[in-house]
C-alpha positions in Angstrom: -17.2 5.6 -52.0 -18.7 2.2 -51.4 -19.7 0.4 -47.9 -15.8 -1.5 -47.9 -13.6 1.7 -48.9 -15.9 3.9 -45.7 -15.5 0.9 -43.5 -11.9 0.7 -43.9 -11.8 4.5 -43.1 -14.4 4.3 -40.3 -11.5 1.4 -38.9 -8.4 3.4 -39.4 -10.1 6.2 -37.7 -10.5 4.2 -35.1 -7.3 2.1 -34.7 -5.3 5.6 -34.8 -7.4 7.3 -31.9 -6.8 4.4 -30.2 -2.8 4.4 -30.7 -2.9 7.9 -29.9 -5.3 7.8 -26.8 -3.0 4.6 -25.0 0.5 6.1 -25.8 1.6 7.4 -22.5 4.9 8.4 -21.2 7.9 6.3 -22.3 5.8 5.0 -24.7 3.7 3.0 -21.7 0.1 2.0 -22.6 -2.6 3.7 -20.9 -5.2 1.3 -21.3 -6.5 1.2 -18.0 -10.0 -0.5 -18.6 -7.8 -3.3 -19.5 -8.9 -6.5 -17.6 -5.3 -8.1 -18.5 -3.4 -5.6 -17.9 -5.0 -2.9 -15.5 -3.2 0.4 -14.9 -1.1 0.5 -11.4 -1.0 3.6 -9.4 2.3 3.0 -7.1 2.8 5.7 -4.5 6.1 6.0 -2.6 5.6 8.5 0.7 9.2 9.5 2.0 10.6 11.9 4.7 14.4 12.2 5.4 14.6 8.3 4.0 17.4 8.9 1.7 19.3 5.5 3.0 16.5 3.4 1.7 14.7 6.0 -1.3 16.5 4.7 -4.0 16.0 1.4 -3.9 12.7 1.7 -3.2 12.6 4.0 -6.7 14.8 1.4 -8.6 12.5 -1.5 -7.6 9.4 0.3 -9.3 11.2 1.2 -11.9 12.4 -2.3 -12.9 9.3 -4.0 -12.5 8.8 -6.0 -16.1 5.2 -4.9 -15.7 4.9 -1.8 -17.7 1.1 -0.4 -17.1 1.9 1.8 -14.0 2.1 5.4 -12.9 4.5 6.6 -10.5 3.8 8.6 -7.9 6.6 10.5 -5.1 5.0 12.0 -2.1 7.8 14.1 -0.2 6.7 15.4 3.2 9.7 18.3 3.0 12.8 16.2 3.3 16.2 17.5 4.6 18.7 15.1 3.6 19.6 13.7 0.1 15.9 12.6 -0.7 15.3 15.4 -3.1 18.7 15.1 -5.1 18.1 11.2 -5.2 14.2 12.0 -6.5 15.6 14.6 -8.9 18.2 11.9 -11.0 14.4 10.1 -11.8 12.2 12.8 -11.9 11.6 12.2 -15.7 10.4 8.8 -15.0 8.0 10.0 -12.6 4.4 10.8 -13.4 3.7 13.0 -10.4 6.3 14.1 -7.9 5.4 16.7 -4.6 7.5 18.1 -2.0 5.8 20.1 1.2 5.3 19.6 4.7 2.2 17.1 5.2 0.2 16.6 8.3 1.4 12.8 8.8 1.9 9.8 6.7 -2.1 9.2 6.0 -2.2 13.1 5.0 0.6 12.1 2.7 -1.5 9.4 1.2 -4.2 11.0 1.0 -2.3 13.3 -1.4 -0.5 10.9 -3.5 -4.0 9.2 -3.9 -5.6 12.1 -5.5 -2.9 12.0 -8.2 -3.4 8.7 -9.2 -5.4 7.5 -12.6 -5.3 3.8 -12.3 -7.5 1.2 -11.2 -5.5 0.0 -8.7 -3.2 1.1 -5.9 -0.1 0.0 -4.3 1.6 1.9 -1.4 5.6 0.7 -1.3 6.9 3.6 0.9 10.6 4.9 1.0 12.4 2.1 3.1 10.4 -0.8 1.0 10.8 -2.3 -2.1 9.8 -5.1 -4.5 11.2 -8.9 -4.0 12.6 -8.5 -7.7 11.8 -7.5 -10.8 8.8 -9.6 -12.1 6.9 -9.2 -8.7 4.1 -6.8 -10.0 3.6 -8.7 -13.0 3.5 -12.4 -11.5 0.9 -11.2 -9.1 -1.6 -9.1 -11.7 -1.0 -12.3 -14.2 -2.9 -14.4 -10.9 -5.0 -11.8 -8.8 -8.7 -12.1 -9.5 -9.8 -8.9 -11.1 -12.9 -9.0 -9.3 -11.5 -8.3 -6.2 -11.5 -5.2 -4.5 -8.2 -5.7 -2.3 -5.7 -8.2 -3.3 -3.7 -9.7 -0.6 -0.2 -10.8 -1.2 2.8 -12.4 1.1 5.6 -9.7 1.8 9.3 -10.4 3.4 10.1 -8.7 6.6 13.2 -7.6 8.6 16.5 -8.2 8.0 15.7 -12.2 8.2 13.8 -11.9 5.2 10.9 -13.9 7.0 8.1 -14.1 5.0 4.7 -12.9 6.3 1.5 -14.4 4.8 -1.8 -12.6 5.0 -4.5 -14.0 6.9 -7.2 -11.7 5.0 -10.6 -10.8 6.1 -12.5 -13.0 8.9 -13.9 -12.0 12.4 -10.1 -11.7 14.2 -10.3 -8.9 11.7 -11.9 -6.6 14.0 -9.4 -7.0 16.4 -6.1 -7.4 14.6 -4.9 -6.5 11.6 -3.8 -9.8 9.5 -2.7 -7.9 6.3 0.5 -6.2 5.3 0.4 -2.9 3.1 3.1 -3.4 1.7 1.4 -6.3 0.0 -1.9 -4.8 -0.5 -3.1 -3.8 -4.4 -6.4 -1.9 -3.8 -9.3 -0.7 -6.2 -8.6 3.1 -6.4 -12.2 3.3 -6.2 -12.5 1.7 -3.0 -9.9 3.7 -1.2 -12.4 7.2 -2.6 -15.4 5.3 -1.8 -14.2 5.0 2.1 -12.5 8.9 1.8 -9.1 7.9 2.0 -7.3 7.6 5.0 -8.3 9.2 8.4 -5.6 11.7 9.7 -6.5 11.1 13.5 -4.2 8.1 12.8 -0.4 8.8 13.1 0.6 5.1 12.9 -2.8 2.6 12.2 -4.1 4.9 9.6 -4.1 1.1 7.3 -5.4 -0.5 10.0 -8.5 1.4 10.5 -8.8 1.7 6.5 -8.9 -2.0 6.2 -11.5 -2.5 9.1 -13.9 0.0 7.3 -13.6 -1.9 3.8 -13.9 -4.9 6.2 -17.3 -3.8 7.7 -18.2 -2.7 3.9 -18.1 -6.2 3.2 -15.1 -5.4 0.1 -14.0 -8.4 -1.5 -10.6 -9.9 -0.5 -8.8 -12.3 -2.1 -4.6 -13.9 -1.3 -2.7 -14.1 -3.9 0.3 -16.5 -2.1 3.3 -14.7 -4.3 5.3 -12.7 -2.1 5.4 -9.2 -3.4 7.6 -6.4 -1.0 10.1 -6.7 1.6 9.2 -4.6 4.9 12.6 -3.4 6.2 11.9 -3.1 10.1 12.7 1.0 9.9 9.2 2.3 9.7 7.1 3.7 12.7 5.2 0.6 12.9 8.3 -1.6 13.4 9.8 -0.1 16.3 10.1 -2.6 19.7 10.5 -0.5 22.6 7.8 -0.4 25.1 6.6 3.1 24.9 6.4 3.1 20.7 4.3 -0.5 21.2 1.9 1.0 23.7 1.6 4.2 21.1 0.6 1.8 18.6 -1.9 -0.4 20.7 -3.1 3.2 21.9 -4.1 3.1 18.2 -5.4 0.5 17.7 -7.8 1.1 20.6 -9.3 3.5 18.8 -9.6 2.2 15.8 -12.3 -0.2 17.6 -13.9 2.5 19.1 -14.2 4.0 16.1 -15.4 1.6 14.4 -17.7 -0.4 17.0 -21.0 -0.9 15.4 -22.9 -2.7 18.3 -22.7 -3.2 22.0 -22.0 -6.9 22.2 -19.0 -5.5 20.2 -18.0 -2.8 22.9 -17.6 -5.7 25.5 -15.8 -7.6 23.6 -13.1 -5.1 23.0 -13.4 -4.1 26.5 -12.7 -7.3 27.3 -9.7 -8.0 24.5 -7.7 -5.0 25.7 -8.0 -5.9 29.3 -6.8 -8.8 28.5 -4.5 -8.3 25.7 -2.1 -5.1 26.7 -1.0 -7.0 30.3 -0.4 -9.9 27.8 2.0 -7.8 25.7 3.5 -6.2 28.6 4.4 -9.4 30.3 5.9 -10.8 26.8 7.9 -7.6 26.5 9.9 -8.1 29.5 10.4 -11.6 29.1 11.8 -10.7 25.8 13.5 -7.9 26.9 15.0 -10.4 29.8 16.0 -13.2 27.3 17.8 -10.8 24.5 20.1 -9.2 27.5 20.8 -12.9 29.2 22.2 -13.8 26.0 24.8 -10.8 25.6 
């Protein structure tokens, strides 16, 4: 055999090992070393959500952007969630049902299914702005990055959030929205996930720890999600706000690397929660007058 008939066959070798290796499920390719088109690791966390589940599902679903995996993480739902899950289970790639510890446990466990590069968290009562979302945003997003920062849409006014990304304020206030967050899977192992001390700012004190590990950020302005104002984090009455700034609170002291930085949030909370609790009752004053 001469040196053109063995490289042919050295080349066919090759070009079917690679057909075979990036052939996924439904045909998807697997590539995920693939500057232009990295895998996607989505992850949908759900628990009794089965007014909102399937839209979520049918938004992932529909994206024109092809290289993802699809990941259900059911905390032990008693409604319709499971019989909604069940009519796509074939279209999943990984799909769990048990009780969980709380929604960063739940993370934590769709996380450790996941094969792609990147990661995107659109929980049960969220969903993608349409159906080219995911693809518009990876066609712009700096592959360099290590978390890529989009707009999202929130509440039933549809009022669109941008991020304000990584800067000082950081420490104090979170000025990203999960919801439009794609994340290096790598970065999210390198910081060991998400800390189940945290019932509702589990993101919050993720983000400050990439944050202090200098990770690279960088906006992309396309809006990605809609936020529907249903989830923990959304609720307005006093007592679920203070839960949430109790949270936060220790999120700082968690993450408080130096005394000058213990004053200052000393001094930002005694500040900040008379602040909020003044703003709540005017609000609370101004929505009643006008009923």
């Amino acid at each position: 055999m001469n040196n053109i008939n063995i490289l042919t066959v050295i080349l066919g070798r090759l070009t079917q090992a690679n057909i075979t290796a990036s052939s996924g499920k439904n045909g998807l390719s697997c590539a995920k070393l693939s500057l232009k088109s990295p895998l996607i690791s989505i992850i949908t966390i759900t628990l009794n959500a089965d007014q909102y589940l399937e839209q979520a599902i049918q938004s992932v679903l529909n994206q024109t952007y092809k290289h993802i995996e699809y990941i259900i993480v059911d905390g032990g739902s008693t409604d319709r969630s499971l019989g909604i899950i069940s009519k796509y289970k074939k279209q999943l790639d990984h799909f769990i049902s048990e009780k969980d510890k709380g929604i960063a446990d739940a993370m934590n466990k769709g996380v450790a299914l996941t094969t792609g590069e990147y990661v995107i968290f659109l929980h049960a009562d969220d969903y993608f702005v349409n159906d080219n979302a995911l693809s518009e945003v990876i066609e712009k997003m700096d592959k360099t990055a290590d978390i890529v920062a989009c707009s999202i849409q929130y509440g039933e006014q549809l009022r669109t959030c941008k991020p304000r990304g990584f800067n000082f304020w950081f420490n104090f206030k979170q000025g990203i929205y999960h919801q439009g967050i794609i994340c290096r899977r790598d970065l999210i192992e390198k910081l060991n996930g998400f800390d189940m001390q945290f019932r509702i700012t589990m993101d919050y004190d993720f983000f400050v720890r990439a944050y202090h590990r200098r990770a690279k950020l960088v906006k992309v302005p396309d809006i990605l999600a809609v936020m529907r104002e249903s989830g923990i984090s959304s609720r307005r009455d006093w007592q679920s706000l203070k839960n949430r700034f109790d949270e936060e609170r220790r999120v700082h002291e968690k993450n408080c690397g130096s005394s000058s930085m213990k004053m200052l949030y000393n001094l930002y909370w005694f500040l900040y929660l008379p602040y909020r609790r003044v703003y709540y009752v005017l609000k609370k004053s101004r929505v009643e007058a006008h009923r």
